[in-house]
Every structure is written in C-alpha cells, then in structure tokens.
C-alpha positions in Angstrom: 9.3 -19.0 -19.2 8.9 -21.1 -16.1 7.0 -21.1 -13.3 7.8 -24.1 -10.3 6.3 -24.8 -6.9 8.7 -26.8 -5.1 9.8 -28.4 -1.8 13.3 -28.6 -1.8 15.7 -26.0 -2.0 17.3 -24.6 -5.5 20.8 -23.5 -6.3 20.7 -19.8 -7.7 24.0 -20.6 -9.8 23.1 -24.0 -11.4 19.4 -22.4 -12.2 21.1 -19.2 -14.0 23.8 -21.1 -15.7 20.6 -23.0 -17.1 18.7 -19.9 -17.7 21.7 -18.2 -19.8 23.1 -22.0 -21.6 24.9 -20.2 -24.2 22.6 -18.0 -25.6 24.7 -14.6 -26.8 21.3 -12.6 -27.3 21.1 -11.8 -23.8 22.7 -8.7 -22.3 21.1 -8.9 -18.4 20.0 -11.7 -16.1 18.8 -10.1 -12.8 17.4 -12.5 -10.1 16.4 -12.0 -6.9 16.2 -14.6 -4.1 13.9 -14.3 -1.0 15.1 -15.4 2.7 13.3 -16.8 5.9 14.8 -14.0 8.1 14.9 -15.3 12.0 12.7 -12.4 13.3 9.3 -11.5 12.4 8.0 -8.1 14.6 10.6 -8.5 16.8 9.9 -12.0 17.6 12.7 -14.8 17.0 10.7 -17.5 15.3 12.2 -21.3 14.9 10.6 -22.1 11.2 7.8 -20.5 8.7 5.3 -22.9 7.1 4.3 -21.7 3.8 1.2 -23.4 2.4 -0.6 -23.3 -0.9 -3.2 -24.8 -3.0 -1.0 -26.2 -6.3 -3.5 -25.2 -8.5 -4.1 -22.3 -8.0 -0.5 -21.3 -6.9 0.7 -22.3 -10.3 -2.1 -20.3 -12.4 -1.7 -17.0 -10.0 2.0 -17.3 -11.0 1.7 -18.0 -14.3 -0.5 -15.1 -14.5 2.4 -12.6 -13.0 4.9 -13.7 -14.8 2.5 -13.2 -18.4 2.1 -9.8 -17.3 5.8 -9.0 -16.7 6.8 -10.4 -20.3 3.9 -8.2 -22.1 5.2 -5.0 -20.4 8.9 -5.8 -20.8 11.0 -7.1 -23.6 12.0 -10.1 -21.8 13.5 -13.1 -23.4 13.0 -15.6 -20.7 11.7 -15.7 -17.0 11.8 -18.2 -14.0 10.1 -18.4 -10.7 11.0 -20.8 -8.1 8.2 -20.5 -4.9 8.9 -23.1 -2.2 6.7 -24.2 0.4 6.5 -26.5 3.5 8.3 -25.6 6.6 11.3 -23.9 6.0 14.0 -22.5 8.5 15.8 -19.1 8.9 18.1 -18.1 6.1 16.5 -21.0 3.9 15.4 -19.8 0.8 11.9 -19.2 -0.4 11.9 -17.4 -3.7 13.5 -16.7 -6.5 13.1 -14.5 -9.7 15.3 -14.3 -12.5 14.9 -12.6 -16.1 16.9 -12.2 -19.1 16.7 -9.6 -21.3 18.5 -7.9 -24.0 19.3 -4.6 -21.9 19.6 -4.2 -18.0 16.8 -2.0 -17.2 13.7 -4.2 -18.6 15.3 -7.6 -16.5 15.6 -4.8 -13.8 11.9 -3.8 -13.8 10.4 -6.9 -14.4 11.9 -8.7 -12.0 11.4 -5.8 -9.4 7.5 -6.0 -10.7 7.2 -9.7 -10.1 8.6 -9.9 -6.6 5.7 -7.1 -5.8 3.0 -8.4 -7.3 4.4 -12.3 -5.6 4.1 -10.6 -2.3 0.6 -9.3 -2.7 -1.0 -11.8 -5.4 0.5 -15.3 -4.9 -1.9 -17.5 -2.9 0.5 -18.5 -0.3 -0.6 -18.7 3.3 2.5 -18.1 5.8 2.4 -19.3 9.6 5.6 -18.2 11.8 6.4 -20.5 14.4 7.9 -18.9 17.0 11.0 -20.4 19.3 8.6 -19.6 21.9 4.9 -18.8 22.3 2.2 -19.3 19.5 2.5 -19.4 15.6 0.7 -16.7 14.0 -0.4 -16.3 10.2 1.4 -13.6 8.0 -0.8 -10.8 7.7 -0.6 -8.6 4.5 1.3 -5.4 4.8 0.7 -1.9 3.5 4.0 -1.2 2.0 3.6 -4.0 -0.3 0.4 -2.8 -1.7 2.1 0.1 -2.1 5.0 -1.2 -3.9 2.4 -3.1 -6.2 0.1 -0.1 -6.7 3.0 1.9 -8.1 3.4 -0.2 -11.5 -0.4 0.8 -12.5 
C-alpha cells in the first residue's frame, strides 16, 4: 500500500509491472489514470496548477486508501497525486489495485478516485490561454458519486 505526492510525471506500465513483480496470487489489477483535459467550461486553458499542503495531502490520502482496503479484499494499492503546474494531456492521477477477483479492484479503485475528487486537499487554479486563472470549484456530481458508497 502506497500513497506518493510527486512532481514529475509516472509511467503507468513500469508502476504496474512493479505493483504485480511476480506475485501469482493476484487475479485483477485495475488502474485508473487522471488527465489535464485542454478545456475547463468551455474555456481553452494553457496549464492547471495543483497545489497542496504535503502533510496533510499525504494523511487525507492515506486515509482513503485505508478505507478502500477495509471494505474490499484488496491485496495491494497505489496512488500517485502530482502537483505543480501541469499542461493538457499530462497526467495527474493515478490509482491502481490488485486483488484476487476483478470486481473488488473494480470497486475500490472506482471508490478511491471519488472520494480523491471530493476529499483530497488539493487546490486547482486553471490558467487560461487567455483571460484570468480561476480556482476549481467543487462540483455536485462528484458528491454524488461519493455519496453513493455510504
């Protein structure tokens, strides 16, 4: 179980390869990777800045991923959150869990991404190509999404 806040960029193949070695106990890996997409509200924007207090970043995650391997059998987890300023189609996120059987690394790694969207203390600025940056507001369907797994 892992959780890293990072600056640079990770490479989803090398970090499942890892995540897998040669363990034959594991049936699943799912992972999930997050994108800077080069619109936000119809606005192109040039970069995001993702900011975060270490700290607390890293307990807040910790904490979600904790969670996720008391509800599902899970044999291993691992978050990557980057921050600074990152460009369009960069990476931000990833989730991957390992499990014995499909559906739990399924669920849990659905469950994590929802709970990273609403829970993890990252602030996000877009940076428009032109015109003003603006902070990330919270959105409804992502409370939603987390409100469903109570």
């Amino acid at each position: 179980m892992t959780v890293r806040l990072q600056k640079q960029d990770f490479d989803v193949t090398t970090e499942l390869d890892l995540m897998r070695g040669d363990r034959s106990d594991i049936g699943a890996t799912v992972s999930f990777v997050g994108y800077v997409r080069d619109t936000a509200n119809g606005i192109k924007i040039k970069s995001m800045t993702l900011e975060h207090y270490p700290a607390m970043a890293q307990s807040q995650l910790e904490k979600i991923e904790t969670r996720a391997l008391a509800r599902w059998p899970i044999d291993d987890c691992l978050i990557i959150h980057r921050f600074g300023v990152l460009k369009p189609a960069e990476q931000i996120v990833m989730v991957i869990t390992c499990s014995p059987h499909r559906a739990a690394a399924f669920e849990a790694c659905d469950y994590i991404m929802d709970f990273l969207k609403t829970d993890a203390p990252f602030w996000k600025k877009e940076n428009p190509v032109s015109g003003n940056a603006d902070w990330v507001k919270s959105k409804l369907d992502d409370d939603e999404a987390k409100a469903r797994w109570n």
